[in-house]
N, CA, C and O atoms as CSV, one atom per row, in Angstrom:
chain,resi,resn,atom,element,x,y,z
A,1,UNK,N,N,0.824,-1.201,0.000
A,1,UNK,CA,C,0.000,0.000,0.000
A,1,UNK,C,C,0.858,1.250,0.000
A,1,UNK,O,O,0.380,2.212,-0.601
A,2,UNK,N,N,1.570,1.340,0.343
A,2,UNK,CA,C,2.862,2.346,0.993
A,2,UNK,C,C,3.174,3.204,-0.848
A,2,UNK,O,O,2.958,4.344,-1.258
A,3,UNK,N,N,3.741,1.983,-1.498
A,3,UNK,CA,C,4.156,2.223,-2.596
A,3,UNK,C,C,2.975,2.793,-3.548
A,3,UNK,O,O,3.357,3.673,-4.319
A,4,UNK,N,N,1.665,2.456,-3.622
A,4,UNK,CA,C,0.965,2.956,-3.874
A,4,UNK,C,C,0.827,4.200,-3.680
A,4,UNK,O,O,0.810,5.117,-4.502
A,5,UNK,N,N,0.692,4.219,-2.153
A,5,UNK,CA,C,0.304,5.817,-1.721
A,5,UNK,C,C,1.868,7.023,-2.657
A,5,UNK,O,O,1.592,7.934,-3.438
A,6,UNK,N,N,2.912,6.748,-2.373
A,6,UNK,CA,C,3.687,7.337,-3.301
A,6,UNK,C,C,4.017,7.638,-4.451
A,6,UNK,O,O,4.821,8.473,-4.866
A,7,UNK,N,N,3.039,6.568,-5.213
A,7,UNK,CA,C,2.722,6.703,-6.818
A,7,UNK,C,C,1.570,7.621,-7.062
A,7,UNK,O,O,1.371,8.152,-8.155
A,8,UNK,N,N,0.988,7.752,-6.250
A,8,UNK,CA,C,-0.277,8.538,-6.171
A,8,UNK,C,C,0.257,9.918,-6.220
A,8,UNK,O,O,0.196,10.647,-7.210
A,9,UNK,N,N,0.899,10.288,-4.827
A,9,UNK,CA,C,1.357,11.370,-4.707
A,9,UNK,C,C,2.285,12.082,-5.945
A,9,UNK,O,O,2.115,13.231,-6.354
A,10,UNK,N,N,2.984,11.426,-6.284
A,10,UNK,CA,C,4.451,11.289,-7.265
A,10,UNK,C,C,3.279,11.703,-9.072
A,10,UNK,O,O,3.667,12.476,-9.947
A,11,UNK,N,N,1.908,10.909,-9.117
A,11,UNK,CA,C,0.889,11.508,-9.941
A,11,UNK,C,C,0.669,12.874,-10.245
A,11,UNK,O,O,0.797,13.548,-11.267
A,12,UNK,N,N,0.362,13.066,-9.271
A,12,UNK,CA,C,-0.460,14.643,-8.470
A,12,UNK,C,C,0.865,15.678,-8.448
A,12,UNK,O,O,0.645,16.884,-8.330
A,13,UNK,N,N,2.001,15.275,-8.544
A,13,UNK,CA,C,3.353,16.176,-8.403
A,13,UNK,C,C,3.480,16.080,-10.039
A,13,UNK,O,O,4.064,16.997,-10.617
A,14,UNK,N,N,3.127,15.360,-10.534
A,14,UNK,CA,C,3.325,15.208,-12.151
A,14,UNK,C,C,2.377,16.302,-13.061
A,14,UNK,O,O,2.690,17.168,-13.878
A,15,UNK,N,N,1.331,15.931,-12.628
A,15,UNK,CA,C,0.455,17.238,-13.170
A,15,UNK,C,C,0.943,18.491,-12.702
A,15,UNK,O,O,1.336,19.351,-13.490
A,16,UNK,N,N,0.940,18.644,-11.491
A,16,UNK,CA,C,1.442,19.853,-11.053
A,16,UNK,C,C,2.323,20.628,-12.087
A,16,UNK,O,O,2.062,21.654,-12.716
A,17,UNK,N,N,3.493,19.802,-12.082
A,17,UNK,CA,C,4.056,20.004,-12.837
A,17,UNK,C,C,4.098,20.373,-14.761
A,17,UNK,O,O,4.862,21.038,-15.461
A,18,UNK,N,N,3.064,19.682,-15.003
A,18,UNK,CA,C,3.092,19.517,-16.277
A,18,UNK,C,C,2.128,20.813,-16.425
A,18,UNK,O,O,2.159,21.363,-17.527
A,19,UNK,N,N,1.316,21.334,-15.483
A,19,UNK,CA,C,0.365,22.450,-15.578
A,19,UNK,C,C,1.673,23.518,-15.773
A,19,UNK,O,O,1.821,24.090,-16.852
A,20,UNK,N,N,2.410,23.693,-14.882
A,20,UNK,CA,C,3.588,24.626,-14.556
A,20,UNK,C,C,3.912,25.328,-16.054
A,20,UNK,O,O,3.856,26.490,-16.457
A,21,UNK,N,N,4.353,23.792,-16.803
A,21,UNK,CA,C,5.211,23.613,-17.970
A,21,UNK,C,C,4.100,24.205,-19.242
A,21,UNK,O,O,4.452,24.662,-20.330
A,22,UNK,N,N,2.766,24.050,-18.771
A,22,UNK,CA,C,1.989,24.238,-19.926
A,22,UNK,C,C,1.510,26.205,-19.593
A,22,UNK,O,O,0.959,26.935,-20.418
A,23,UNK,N,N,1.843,26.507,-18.506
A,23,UNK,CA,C,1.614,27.412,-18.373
A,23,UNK,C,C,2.296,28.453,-19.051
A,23,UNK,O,O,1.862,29.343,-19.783
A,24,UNK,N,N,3.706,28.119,-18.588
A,24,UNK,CA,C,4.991,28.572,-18.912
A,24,UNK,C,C,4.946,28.472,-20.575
A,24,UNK,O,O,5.435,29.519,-20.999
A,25,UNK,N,N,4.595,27.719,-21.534
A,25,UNK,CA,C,5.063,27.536,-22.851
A,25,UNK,C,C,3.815,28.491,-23.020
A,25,UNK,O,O,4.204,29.655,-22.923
A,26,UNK,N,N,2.638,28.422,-23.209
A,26,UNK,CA,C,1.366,29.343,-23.332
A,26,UNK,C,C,2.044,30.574,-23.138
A,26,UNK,O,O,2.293,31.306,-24.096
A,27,UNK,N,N,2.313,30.815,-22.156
A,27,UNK,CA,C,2.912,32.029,-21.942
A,27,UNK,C,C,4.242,32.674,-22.932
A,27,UNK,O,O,4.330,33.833,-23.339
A,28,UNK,N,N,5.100,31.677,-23.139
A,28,UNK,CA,C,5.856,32.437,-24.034
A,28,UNK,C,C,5.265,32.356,-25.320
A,28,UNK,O,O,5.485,33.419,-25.901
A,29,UNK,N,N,4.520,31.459,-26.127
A,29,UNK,CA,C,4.101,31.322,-27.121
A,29,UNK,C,C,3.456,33.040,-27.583
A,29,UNK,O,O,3.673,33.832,-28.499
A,30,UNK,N,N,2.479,32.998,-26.214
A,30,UNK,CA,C,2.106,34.774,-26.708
A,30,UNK,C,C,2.801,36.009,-26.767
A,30,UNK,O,O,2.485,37.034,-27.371
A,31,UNK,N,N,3.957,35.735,-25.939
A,31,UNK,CA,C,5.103,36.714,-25.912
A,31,UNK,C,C,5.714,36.695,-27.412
A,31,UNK,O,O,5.788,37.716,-28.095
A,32,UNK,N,N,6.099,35.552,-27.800
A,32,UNK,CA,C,6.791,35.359,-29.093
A,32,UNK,C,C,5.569,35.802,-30.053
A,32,UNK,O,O,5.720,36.962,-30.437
A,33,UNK,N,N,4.338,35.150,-30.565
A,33,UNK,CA,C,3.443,36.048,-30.969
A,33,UNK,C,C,3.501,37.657,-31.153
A,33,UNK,O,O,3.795,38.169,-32.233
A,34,UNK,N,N,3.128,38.558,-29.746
A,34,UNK,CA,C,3.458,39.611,-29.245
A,34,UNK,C,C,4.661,40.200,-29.931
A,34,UNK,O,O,4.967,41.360,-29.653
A,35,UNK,N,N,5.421,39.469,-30.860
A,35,UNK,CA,C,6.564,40.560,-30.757
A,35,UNK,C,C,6.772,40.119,-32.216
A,35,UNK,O,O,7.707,40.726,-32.736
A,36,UNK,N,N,6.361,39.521,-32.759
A,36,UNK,CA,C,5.861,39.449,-34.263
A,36,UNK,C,C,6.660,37.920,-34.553
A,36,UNK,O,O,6.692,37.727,-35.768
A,37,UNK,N,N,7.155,37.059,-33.960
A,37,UNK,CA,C,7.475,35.999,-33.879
A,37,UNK,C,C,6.854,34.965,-34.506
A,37,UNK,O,O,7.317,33.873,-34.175
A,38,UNK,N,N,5.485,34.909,-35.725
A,38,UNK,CA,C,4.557,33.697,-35.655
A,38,UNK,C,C,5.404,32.752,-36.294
A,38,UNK,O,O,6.621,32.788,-36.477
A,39,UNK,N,N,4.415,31.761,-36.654
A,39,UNK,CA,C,4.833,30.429,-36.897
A,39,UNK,C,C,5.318,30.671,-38.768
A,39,UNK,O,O,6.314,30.052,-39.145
A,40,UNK,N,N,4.833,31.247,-39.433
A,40,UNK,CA,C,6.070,31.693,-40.768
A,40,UNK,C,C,6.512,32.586,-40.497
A,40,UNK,O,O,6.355,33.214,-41.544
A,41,UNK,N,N,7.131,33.401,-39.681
A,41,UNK,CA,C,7.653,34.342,-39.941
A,41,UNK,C,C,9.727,33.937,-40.135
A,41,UNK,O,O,10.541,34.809,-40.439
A,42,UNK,N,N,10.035,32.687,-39.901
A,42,UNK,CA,C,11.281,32.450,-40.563
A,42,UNK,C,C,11.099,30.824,-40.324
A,42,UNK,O,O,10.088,30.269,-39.894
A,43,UNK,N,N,12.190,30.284,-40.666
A,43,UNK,CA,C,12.733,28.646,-40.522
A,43,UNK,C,C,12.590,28.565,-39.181
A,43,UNK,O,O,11.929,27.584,-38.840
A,44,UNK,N,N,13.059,29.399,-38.109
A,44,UNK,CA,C,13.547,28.767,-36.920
A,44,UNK,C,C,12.511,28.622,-36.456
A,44,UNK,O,O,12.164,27.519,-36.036
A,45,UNK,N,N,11.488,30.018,-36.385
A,45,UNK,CA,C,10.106,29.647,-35.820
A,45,UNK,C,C,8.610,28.946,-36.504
A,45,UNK,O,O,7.395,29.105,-36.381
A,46,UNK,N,N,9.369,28.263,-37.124
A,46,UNK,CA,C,8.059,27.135,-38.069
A,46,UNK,C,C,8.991,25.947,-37.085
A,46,UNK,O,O,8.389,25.243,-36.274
A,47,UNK,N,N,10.219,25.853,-37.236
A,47,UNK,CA,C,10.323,24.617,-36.228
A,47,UNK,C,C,9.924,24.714,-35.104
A,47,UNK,O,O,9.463,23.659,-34.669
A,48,UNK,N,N,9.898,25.771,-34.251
A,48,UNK,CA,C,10.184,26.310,-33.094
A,48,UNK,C,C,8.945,25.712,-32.330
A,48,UNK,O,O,9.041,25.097,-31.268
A,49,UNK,N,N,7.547,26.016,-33.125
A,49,UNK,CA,C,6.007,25.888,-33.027
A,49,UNK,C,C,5.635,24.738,-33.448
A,49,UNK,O,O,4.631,24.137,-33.065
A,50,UNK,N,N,6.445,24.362,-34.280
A,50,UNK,CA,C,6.042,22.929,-34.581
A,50,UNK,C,C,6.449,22.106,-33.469
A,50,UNK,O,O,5.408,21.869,-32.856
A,51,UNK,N,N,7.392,21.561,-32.902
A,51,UNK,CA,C,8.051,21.009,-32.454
A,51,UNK,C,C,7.379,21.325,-30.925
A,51,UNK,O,O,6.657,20.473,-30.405
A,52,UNK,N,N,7.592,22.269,-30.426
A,52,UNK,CA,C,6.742,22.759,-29.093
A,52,UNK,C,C,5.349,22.213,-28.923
A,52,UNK,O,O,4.922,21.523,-27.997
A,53,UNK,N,N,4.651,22.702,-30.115
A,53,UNK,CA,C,3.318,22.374,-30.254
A,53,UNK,C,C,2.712,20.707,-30.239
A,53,UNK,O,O,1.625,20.306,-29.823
A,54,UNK,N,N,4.106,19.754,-30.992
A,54,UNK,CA,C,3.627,18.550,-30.604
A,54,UNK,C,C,4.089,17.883,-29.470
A,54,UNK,O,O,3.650,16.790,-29.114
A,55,UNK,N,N,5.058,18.576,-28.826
A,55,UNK,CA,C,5.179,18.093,-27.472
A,55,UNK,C,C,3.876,18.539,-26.326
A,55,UNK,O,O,3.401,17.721,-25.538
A,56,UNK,N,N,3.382,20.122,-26.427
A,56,UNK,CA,C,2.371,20.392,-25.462
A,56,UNK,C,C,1.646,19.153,-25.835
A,56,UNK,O,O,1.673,18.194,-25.064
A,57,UNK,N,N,0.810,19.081,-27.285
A,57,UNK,CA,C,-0.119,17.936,-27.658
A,57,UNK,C,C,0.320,16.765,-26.851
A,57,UNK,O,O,-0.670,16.300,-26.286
A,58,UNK,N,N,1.492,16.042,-26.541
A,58,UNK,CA,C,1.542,14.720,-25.854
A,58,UNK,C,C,1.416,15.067,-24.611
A,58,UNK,O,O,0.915,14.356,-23.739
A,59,UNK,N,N,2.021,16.573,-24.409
A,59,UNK,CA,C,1.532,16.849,-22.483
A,59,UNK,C,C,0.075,16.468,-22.128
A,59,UNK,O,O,-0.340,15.708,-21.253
A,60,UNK,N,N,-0.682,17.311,-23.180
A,60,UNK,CA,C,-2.113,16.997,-22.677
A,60,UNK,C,C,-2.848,15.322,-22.857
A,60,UNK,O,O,-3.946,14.914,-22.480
A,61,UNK,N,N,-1.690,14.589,-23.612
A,61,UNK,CA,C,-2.626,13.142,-23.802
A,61,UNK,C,C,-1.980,12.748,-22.582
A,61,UNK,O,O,-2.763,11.979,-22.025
A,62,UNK,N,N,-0.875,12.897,-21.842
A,62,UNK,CA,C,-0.397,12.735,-20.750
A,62,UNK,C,C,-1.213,12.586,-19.215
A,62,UNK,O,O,-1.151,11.824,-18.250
A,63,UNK,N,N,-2.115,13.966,-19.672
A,63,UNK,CA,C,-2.601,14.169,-18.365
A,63,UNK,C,C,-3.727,13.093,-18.378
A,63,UNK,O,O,-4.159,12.502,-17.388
A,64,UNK,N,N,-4.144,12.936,-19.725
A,64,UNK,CA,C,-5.430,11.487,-19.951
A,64,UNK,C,C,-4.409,10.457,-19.226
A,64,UNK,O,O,-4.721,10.053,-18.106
A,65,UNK,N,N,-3.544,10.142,-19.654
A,65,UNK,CA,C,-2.883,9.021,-19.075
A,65,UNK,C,C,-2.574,9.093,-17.538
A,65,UNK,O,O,-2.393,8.010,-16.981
A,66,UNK,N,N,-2.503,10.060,-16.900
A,66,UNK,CA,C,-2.150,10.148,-15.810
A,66,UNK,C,C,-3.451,10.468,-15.247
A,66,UNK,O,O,-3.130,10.418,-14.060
A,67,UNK,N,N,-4.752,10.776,-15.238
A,67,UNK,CA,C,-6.275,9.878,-15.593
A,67,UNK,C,C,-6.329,8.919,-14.594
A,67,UNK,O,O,-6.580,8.764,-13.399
A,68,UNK,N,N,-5.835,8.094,-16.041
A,68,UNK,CA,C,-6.304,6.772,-15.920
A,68,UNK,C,C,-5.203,5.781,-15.010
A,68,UNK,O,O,-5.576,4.814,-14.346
A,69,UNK,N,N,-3.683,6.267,-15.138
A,69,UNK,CA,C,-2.844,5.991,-13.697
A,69,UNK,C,C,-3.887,6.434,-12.333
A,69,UNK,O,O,-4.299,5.641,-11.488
A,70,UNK,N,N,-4.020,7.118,-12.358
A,70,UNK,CA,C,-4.921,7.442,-10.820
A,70,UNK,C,C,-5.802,6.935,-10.104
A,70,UNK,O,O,-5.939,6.745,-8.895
A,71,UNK,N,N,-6.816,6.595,-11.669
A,71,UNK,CA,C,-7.880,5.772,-11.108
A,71,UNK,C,C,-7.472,4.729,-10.927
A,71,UNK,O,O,-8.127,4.093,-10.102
A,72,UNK,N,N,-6.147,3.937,-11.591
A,72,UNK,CA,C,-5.553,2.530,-11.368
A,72,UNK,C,C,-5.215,2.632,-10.036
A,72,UNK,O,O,-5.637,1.816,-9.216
A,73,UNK,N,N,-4.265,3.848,-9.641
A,73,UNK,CA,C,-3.639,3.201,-8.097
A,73,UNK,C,C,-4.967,3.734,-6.885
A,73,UNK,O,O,-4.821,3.844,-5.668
A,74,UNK,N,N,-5.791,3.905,-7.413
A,74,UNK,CA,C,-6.540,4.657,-5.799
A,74,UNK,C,C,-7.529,3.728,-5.457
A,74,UNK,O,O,-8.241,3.979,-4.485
A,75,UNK,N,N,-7.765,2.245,-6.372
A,75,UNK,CA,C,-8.524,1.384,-6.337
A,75,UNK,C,C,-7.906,-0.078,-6.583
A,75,UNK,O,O,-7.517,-0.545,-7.654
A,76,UNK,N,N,-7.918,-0.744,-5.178
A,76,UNK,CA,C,-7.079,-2.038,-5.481
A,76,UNK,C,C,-7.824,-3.433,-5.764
A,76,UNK,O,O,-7.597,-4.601,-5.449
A,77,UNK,N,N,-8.668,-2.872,-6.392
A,77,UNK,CA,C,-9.435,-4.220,-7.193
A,77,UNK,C,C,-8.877,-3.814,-8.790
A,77,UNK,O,O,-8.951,-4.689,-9.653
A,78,UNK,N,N,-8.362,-2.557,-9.115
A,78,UNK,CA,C,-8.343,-2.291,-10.594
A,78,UNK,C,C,-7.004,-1.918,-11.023
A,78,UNK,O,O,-6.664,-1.608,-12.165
A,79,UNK,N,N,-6.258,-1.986,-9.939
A,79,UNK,CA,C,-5.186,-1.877,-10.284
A,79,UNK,C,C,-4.272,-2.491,-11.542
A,79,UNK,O,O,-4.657,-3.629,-11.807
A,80,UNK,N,N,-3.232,-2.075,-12.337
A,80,UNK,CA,C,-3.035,-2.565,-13.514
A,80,UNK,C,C,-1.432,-2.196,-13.586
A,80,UNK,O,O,-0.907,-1.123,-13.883
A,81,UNK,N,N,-0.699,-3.734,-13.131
A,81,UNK,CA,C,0.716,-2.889,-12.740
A,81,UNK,C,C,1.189,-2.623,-14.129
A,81,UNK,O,O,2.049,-1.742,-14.124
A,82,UNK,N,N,0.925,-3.074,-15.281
A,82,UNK,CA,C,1.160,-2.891,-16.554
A,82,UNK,C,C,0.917,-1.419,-16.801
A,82,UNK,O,O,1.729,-0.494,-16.778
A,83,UNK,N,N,-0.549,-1.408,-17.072
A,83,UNK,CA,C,-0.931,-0.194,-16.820
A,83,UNK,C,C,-0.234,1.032,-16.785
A,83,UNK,O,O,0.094,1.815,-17.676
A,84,UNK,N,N,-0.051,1.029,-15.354
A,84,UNK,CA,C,0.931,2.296,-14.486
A,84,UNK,C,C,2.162,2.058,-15.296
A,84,UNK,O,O,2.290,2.769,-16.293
A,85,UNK,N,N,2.990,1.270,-15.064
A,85,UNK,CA,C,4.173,1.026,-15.806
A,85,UNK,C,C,4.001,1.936,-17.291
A,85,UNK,O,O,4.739,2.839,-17.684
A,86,UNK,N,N,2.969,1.464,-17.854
A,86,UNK,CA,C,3.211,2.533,-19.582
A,86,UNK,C,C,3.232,3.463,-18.868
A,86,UNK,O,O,4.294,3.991,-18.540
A,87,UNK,N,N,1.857,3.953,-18.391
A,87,UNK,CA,C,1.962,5.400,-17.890
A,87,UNK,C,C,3.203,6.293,-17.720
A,87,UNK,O,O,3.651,7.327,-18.214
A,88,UNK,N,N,3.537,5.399,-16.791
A,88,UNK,CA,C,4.966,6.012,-16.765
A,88,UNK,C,C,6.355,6.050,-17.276
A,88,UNK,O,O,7.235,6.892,-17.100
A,89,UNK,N,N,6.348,4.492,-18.225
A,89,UNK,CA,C,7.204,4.766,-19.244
A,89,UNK,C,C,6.773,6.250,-20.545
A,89,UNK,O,O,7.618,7.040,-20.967
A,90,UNK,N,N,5.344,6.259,-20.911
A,90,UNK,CA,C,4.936,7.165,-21.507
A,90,UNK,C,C,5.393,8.841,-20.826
A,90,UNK,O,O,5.532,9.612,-21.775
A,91,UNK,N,N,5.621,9.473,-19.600
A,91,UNK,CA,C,5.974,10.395,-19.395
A,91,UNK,C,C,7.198,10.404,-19.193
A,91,UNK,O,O,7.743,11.504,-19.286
A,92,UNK,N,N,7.879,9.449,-18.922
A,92,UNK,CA,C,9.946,9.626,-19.098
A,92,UNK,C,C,10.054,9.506,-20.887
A,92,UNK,O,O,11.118,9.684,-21.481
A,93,UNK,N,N,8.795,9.187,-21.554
A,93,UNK,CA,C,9.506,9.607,-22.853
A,93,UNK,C,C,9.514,11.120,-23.208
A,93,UNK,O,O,10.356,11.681,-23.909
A,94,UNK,N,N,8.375,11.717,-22.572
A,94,UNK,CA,C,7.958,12.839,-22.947
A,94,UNK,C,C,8.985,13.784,-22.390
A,94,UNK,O,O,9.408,14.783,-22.972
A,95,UNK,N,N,9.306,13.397,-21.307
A,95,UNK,CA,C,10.410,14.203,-20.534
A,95,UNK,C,C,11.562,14.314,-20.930
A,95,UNK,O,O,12.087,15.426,-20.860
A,96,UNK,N,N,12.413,13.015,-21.546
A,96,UNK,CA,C,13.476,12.903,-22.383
A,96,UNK,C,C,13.250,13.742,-24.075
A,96,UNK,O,O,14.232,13.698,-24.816
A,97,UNK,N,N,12.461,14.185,-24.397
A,97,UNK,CA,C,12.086,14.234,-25.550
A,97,UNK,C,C,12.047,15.671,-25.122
A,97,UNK,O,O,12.576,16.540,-25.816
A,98,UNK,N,N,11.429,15.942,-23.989
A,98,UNK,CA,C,11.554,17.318,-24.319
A,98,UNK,C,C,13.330,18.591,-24.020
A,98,UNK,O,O,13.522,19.736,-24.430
A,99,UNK,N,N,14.296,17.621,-23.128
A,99,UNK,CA,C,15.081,17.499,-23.033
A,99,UNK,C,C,15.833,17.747,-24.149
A,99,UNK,O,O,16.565,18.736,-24.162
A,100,UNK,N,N,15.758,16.866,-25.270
A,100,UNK,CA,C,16.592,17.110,-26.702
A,100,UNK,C,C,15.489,18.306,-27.555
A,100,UNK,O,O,16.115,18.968,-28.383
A,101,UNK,N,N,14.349,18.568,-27.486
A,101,UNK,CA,C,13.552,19.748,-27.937
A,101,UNK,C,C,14.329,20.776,-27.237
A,101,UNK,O,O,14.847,21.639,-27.944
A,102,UNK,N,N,14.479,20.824,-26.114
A,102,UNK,CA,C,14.576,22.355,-25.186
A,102,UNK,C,C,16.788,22.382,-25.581
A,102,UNK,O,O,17.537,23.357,-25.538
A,103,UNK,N,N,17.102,21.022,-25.888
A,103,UNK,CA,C,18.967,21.855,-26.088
A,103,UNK,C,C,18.511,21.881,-27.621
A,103,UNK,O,O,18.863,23.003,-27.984
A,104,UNK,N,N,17.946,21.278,-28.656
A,104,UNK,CA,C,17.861,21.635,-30.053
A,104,UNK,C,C,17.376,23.402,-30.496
A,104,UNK,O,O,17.814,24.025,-31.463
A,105,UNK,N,N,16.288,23.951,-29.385
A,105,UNK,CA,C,16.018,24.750,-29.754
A,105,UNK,C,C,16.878,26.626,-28.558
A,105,UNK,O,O,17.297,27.761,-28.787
A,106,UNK,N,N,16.661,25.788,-27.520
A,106,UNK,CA,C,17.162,27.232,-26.487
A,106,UNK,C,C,18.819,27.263,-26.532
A,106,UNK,O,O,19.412,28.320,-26.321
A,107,UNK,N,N,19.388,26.267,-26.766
A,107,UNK,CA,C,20.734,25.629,-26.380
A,107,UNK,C,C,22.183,25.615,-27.795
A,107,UNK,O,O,23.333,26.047,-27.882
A,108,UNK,N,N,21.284,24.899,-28.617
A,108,UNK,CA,C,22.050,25.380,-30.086
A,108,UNK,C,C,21.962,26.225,-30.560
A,108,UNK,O,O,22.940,26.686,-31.150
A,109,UNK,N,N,20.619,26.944,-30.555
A,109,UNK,CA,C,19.793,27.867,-31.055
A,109,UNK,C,C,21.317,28.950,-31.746
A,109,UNK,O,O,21.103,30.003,-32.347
């Protein structure tokens, strides 16, 4: 149960987080907007939006997944150690991924 209760929590710190991250990109997206930055206005920023844009997109299928992690660990008739396991292989991809997005674009830039 223990381990449960920490996957739960370790959930709920995940969104947190991923709200943070979605806040934060929203936010610069309109700044960059704001300053005449759009998505043709050169090469860098057609990648820039592209690339951002399909990572937010997996943030938010994320939070479905982290959903349906929740309802797995908060109920131990339905639990699904498989399940959780994608779940969470599915957000260390997203995290690694955004890792080589954020040095491809802030870092080489």
């Amino acid at each position: 149960a223990g381990a449960y209760g920490s996957a739960h929590r370790d959930a709920l710190l995940t969104v947190l987080f991923g709200v943070v991250f979605a806040v934060s990109k929203v936010s610069e997206w309109i700044g960059q907007l704001g300053r005449g930055n759009g998505i043709a206005g050169n090469e860098f920023f057609t990648f820039y939006y592209f690339l951002t844009g399909i990572h937010f997109l997996h943030l938010l299928i994320g939070f479905v997944v982290l959903a349906i992690v929740g309802y797995q660990i908060r109920g131990p008739a339905r639990r699904s150690q498989n399940l959780i396991e994608t779940g969470a292989t599915y957000w260390h991809t997203v995290d690694f991924l955004w890792v080589l997005i954020f040095a491809l674009l802030y870092v080489v830039r």
